[in-house]
PALOPA-382274 format. One record per residue (C-alpha): residue number from 1; residue in three letters; z, x, y; chain. Coordinates in Angstrom, 1 decimal, m for minus. Example, Ala and Ser with C-alpha at 12.3 -4.5 7.8 and 13.67 -1.06 7.14 Angstrom:
<pt><zakol>1</zakol><bagu>ALA</bagu><w>7.8</w><u>12.3</u><v>m4.5</v><dokol>A</dokol></pt>
<pt><zakol>2</zakol><bagu>SER</bagu><w>7.1</w><u>13.7</u><v>m1.1</v><dokol>A</dokol></pt>
***
This chain:
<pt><zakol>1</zakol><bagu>UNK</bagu><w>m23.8</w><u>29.1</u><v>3.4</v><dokol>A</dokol></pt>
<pt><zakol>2</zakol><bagu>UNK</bagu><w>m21.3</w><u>26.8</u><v>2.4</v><dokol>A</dokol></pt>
<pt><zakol>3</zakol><bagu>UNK</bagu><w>m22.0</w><u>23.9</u><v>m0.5</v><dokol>A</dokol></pt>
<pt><zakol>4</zakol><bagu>UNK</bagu><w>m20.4</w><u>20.2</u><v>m0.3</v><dokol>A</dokol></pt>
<pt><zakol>5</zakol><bagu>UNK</bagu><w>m17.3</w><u>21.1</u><v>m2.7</v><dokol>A</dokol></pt>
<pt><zakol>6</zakol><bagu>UNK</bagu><w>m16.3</w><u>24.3</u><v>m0.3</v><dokol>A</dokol></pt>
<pt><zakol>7</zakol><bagu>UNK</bagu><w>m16.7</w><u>21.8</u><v>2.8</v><dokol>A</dokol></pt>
<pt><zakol>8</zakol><bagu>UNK</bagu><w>m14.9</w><u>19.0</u><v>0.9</v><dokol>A</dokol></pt>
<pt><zakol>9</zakol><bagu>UNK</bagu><w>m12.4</w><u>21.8</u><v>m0.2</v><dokol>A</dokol></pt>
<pt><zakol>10</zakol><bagu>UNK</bagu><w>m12.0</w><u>23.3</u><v>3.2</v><dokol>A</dokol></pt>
<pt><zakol>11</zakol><bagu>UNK</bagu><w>m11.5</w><u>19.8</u><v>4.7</v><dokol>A</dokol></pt>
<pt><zakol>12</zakol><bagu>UNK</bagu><w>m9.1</w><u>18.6</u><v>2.1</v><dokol>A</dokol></pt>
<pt><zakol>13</zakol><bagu>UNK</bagu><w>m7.1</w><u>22.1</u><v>2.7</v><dokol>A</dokol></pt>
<pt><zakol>14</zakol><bagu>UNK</bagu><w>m6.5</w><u>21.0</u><v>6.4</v><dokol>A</dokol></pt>
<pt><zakol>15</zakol><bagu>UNK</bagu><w>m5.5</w><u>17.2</u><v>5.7</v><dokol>A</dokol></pt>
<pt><zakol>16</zakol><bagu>UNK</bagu><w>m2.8</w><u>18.7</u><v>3.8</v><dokol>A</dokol></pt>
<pt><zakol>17</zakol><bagu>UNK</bagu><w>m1.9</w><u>21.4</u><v>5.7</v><dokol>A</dokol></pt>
<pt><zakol>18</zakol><bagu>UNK</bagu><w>m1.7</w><u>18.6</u><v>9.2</v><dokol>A</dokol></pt>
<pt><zakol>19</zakol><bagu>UNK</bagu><w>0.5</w><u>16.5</u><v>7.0</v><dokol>A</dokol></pt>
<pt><zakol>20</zakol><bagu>UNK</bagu><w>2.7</w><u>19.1</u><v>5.9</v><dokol>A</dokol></pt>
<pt><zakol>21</zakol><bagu>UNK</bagu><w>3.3</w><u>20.3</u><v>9.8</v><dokol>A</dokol></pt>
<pt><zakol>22</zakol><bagu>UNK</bagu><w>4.3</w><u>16.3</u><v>10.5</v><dokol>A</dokol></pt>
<pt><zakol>23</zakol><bagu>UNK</bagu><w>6.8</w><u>16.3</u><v>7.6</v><dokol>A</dokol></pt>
<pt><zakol>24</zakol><bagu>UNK</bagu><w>8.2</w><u>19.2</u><v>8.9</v><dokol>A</dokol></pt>
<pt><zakol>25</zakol><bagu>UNK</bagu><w>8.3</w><u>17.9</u><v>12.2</v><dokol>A</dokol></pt>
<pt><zakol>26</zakol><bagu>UNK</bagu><w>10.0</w><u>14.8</u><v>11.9</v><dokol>A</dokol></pt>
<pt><zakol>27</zakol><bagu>UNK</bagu><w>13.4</w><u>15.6</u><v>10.1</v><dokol>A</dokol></pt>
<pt><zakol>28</zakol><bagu>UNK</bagu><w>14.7</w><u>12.4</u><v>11.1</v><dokol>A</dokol></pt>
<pt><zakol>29</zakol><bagu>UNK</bagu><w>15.6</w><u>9.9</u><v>7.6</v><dokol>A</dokol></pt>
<pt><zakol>30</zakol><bagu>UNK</bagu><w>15.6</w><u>7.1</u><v>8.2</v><dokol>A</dokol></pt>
<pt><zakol>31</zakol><bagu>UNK</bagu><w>18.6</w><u>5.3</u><v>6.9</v><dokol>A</dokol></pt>
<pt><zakol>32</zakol><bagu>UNK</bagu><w>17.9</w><u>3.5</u><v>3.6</v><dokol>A</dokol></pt>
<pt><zakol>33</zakol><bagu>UNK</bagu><w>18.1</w><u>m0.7</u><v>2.3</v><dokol>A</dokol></pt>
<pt><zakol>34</zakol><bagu>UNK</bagu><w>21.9</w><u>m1.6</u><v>2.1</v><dokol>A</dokol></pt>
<pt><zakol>35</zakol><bagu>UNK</bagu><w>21.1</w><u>m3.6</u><v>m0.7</v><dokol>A</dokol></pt>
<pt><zakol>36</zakol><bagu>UNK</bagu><w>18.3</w><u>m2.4</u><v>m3.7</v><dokol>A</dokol></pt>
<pt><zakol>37</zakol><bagu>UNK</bagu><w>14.8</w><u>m3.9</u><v>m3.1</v><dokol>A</dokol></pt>
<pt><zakol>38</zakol><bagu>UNK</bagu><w>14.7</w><u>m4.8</u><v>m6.7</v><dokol>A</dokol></pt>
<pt><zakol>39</zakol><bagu>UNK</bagu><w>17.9</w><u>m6.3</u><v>m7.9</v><dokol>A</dokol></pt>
<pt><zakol>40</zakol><bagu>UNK</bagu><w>19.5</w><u>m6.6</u><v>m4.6</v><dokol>A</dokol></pt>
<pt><zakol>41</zakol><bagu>UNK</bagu><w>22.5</w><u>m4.7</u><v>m5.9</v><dokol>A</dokol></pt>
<pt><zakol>42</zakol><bagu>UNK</bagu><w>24.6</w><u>m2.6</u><v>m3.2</v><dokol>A</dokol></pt>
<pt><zakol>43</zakol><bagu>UNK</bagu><w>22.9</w><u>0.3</u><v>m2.7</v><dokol>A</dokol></pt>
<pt><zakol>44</zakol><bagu>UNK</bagu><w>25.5</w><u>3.4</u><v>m3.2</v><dokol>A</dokol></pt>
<pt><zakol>45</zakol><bagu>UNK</bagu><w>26.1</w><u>5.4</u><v>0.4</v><dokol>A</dokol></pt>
<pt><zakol>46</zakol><bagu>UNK</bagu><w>25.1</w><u>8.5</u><v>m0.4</v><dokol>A</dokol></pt>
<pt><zakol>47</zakol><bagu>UNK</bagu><w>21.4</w><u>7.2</u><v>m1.1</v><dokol>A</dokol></pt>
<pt><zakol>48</zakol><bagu>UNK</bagu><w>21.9</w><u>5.0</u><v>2.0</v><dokol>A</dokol></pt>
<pt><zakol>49</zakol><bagu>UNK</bagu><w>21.8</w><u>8.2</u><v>3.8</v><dokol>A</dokol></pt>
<pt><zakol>50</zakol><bagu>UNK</bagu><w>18.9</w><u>9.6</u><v>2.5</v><dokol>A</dokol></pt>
<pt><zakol>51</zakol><bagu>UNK</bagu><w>16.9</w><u>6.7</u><v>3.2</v><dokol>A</dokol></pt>
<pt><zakol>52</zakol><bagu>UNK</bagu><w>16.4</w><u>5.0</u><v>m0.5</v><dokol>A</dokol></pt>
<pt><zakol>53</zakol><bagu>UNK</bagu><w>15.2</w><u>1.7</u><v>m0.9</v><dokol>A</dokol></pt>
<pt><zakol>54</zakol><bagu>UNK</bagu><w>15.9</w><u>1.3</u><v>m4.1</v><dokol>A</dokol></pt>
<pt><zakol>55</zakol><bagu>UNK</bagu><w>18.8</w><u>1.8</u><v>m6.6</v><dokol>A</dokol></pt>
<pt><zakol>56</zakol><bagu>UNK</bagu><w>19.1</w><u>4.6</u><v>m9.1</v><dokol>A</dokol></pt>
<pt><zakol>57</zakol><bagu>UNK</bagu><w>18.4</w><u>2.2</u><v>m12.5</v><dokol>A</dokol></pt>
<pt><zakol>58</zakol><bagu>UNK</bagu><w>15.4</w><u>0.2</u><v>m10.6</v><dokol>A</dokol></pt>
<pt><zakol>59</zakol><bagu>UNK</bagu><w>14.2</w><u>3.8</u><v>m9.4</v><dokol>A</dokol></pt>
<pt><zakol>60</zakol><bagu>UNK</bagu><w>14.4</w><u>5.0</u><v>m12.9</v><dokol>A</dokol></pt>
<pt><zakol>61</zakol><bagu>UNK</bagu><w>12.5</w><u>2.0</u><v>m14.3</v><dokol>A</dokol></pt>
<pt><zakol>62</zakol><bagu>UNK</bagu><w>10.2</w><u>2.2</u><v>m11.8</v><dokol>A</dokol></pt>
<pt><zakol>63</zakol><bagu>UNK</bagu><w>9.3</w><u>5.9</u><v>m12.7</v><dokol>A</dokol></pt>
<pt><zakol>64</zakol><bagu>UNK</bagu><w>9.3</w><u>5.3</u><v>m15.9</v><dokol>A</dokol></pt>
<pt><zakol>65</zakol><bagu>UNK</bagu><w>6.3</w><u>2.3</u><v>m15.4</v><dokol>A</dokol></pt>
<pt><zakol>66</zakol><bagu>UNK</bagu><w>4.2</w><u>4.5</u><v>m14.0</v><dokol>A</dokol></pt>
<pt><zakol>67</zakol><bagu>UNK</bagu><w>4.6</w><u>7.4</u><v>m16.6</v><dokol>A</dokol></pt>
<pt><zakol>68</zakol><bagu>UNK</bagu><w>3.8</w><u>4.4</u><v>m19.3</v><dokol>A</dokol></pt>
<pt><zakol>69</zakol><bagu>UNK</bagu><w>0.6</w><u>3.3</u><v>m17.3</v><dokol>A</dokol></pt>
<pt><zakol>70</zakol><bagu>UNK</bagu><w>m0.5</w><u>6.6</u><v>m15.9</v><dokol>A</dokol></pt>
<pt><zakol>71</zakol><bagu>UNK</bagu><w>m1.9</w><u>7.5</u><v>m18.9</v><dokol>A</dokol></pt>
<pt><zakol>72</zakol><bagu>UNK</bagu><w>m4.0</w><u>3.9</u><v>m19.1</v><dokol>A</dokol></pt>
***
């Protein structure tokens, strides 16, 4: 018989496994800002196309803030 960590386990399994097929599905990006959501710089075309909101220095500072306060 199962216990409440193979149910939980089993159940969390399938939530990713549903996600994954949606992903998959939809293929479709979305185009991205024109201009960053941070600075409001132009955003460069290429990550236009691949549906970035954001530029590459406010992405990298962003990153960056969470590795400083993921380990809080």
């Amino acid at each position: 018989m199962a216990d409440e960590a193979d149910i939980a386990n089993a159940y969390i399994a399938r939530a990713i496994e549903l996600e994954l097929h949606k992903r998959q599905q939809n293929t479709e990006v979305k185009e991205g800002a024109r201009f960053c959501k941070e600075c409001g710089e132009a955003m460069l075309p290429a990550r236009r196309k691949l549906g970035f909101q954001l530029c590459i220095e406010c992405a990298e500072e962003t990153e960056r803030r969470k590795a400083l306060f993921a380990n809080n």
